[in-house]
N, CA, C and O of each residue as an XYZ file, in Angstrom:
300
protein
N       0.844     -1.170      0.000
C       0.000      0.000      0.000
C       0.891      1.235      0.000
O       1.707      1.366      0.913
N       0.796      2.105     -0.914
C       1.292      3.397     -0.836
C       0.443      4.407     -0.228
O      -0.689      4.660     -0.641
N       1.091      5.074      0.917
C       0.730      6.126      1.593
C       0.743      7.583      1.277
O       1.780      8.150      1.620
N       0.028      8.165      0.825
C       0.228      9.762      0.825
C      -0.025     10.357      1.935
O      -1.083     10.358      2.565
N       1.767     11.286      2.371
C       1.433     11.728      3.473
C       0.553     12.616      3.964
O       0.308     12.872      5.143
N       0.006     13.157      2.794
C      -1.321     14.111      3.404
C      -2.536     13.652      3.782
O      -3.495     14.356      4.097
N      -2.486     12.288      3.744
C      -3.297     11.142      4.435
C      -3.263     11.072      5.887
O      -4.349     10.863      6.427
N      -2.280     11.199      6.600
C      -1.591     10.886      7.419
C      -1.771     11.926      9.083
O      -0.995     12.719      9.616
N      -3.139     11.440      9.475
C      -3.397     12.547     10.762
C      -2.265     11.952     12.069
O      -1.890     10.813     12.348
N      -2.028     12.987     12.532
C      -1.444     12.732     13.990
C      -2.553     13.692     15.088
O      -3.314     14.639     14.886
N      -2.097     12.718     16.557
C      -2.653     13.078     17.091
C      -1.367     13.335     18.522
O      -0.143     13.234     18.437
N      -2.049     13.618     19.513
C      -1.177     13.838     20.895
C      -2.052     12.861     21.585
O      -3.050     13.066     20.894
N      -2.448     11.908     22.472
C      -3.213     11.608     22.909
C      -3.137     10.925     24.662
O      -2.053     10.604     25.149
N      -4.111     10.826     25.234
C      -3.579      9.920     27.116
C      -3.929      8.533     26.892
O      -4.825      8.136     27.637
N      -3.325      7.423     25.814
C      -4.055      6.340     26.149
C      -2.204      6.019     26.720
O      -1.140      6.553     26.406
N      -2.549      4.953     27.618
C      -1.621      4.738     28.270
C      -1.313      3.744     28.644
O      -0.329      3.774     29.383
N      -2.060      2.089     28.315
C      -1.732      0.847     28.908
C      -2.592     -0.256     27.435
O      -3.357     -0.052     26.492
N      -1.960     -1.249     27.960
C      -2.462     -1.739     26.513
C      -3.785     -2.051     26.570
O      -4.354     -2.136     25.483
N      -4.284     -2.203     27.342
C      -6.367     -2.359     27.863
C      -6.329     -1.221     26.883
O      -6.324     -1.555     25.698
N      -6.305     -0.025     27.140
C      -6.582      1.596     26.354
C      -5.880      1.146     24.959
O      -6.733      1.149     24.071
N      -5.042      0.894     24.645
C      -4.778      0.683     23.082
C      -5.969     -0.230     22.595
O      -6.760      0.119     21.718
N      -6.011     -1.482     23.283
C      -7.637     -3.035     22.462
C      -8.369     -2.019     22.553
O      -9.106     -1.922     21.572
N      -8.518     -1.084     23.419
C     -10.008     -0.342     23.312
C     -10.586      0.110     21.790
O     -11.521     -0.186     21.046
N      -9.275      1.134     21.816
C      -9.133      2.122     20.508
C      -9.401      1.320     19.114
O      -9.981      1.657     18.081
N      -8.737      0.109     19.512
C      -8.189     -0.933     18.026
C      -9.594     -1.388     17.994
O     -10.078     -0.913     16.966
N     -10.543     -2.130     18.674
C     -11.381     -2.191     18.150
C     -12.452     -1.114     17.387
O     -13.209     -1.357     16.446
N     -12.264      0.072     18.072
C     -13.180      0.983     17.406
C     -12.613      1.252     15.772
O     -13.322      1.321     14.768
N     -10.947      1.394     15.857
C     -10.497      1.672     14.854
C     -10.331      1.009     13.575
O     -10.139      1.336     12.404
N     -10.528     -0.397     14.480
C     -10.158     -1.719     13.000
C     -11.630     -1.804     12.478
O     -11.715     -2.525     11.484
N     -12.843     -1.239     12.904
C     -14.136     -1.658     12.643
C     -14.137     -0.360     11.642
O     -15.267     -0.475     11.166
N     -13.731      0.474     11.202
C     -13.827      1.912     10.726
C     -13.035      1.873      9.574
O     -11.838      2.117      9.424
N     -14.483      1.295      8.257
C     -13.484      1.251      6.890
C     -13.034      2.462      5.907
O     -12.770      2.484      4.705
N     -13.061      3.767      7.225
C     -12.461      4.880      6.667
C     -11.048      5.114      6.897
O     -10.333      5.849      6.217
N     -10.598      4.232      8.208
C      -9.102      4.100      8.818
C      -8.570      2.802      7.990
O      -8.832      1.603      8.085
N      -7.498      3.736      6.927
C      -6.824      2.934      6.242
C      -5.655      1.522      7.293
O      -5.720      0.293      7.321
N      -4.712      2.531      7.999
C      -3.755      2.137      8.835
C      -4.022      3.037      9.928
O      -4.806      3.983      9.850
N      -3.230      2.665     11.138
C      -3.259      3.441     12.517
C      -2.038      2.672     13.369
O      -1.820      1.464     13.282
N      -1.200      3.706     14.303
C      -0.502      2.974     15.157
C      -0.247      3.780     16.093
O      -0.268      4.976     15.799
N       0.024      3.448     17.288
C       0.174      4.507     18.702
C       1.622      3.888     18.799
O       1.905      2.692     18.737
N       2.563      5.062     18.982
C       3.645      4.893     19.531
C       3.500      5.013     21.450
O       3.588      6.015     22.159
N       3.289      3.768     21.777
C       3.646      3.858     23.128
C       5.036      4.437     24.224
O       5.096      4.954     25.340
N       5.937      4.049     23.275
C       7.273      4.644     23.982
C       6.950      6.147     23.691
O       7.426      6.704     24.680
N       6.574      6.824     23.135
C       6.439      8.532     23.022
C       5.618      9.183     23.998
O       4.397      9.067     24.101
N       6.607     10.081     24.914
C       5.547     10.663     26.000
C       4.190     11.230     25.530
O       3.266     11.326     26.338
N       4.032     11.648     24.110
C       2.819     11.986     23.800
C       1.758     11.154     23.407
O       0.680     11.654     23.084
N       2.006      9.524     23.395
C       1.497      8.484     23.052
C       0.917      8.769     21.600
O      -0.277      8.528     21.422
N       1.717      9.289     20.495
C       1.415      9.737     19.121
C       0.624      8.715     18.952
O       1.060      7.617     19.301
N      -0.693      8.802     18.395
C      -1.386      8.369     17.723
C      -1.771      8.376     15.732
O      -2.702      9.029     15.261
N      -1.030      7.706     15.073
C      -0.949      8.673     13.558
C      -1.906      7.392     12.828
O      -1.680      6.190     12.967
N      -3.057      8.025     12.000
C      -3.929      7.444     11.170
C      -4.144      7.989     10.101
O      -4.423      9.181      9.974
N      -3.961      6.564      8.532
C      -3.669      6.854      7.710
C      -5.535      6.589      7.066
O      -6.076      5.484      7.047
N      -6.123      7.740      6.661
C      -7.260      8.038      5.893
C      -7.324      8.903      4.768
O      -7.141     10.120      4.764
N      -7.512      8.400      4.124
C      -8.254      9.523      2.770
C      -9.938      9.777      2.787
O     -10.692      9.804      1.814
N     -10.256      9.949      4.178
C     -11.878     10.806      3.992
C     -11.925     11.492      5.149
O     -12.597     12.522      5.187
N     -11.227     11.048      6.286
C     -11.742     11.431      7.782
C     -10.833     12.775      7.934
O      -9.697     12.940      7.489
N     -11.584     13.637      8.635
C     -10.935     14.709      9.203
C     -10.198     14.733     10.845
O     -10.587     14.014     11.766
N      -9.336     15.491     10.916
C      -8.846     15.590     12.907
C     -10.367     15.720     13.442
O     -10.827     14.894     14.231
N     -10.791     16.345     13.165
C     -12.526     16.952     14.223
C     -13.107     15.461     14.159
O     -13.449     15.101     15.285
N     -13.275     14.698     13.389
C     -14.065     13.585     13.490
C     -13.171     12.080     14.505
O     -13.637     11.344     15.374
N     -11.848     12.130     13.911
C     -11.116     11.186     14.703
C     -11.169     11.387     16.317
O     -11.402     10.471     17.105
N     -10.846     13.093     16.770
C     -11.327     13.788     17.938
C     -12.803     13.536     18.820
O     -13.426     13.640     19.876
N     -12.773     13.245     17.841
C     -14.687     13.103     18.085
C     -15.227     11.488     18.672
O     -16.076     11.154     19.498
N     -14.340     10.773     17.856
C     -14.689      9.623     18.052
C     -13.598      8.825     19.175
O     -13.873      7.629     19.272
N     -12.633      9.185     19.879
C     -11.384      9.183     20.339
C     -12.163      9.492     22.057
O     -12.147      8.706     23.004
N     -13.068     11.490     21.990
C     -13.378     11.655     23.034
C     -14.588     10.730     23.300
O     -14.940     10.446     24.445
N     -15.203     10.277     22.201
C     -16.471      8.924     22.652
C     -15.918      7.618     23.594
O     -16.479      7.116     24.568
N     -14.826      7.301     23.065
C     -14.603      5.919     23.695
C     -13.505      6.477     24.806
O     -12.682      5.671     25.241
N     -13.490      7.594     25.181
C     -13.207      7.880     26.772
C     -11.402      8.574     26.811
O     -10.613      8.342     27.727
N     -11.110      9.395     25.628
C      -9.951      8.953     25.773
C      -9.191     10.831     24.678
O      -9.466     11.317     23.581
N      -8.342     11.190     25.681
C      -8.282     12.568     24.824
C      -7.185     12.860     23.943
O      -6.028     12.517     24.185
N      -7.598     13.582     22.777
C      -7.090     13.570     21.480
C      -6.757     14.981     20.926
O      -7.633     15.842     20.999
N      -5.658     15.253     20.425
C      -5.705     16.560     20.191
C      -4.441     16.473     18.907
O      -3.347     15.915     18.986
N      -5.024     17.219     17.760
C      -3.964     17.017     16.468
C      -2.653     17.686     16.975
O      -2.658     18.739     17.612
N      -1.455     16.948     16.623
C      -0.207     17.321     16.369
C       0.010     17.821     15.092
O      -0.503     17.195     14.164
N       0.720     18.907     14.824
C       0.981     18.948     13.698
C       2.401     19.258     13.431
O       2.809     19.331     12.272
């Protein structure tokens, strides 16, 4: 799969243990607008970067503060 990086949202986010990552992954692997996704756990900001060609930051934000968990674009 080739990625265009303007695909490519980041986020800052508090998930912090791997319970909080299965959380996310299921919401995220069910969402056939999220091409790819991966949380860098070793990064104090727990980067969150998801690769979409439809979804906007406001909607990933959106759906991030639903399943309990806070999100804010890096750029």
């Amino acid at each position: 799969m080739t990625v265009d990086i303007s695909n490519i949202l980041i986020f800052k986010t508090n998930i912090r243990t791997e319970f909080d990552k299965l959380r996310i992954k299921n919401v995220l692997d069910a969402s056939l607008k999220v091409l790819k996704w991966n949380i860098d756990m070793d990064d104090v900001d727990r980067v969150l970067r998801i690769v979409s060609d439809s979804l906007t930051p406001d909607q990933i934000i959106s759906v991030m503060d639903y399943v309990g968990y806070e999100c804010a674009e890096l750029e």
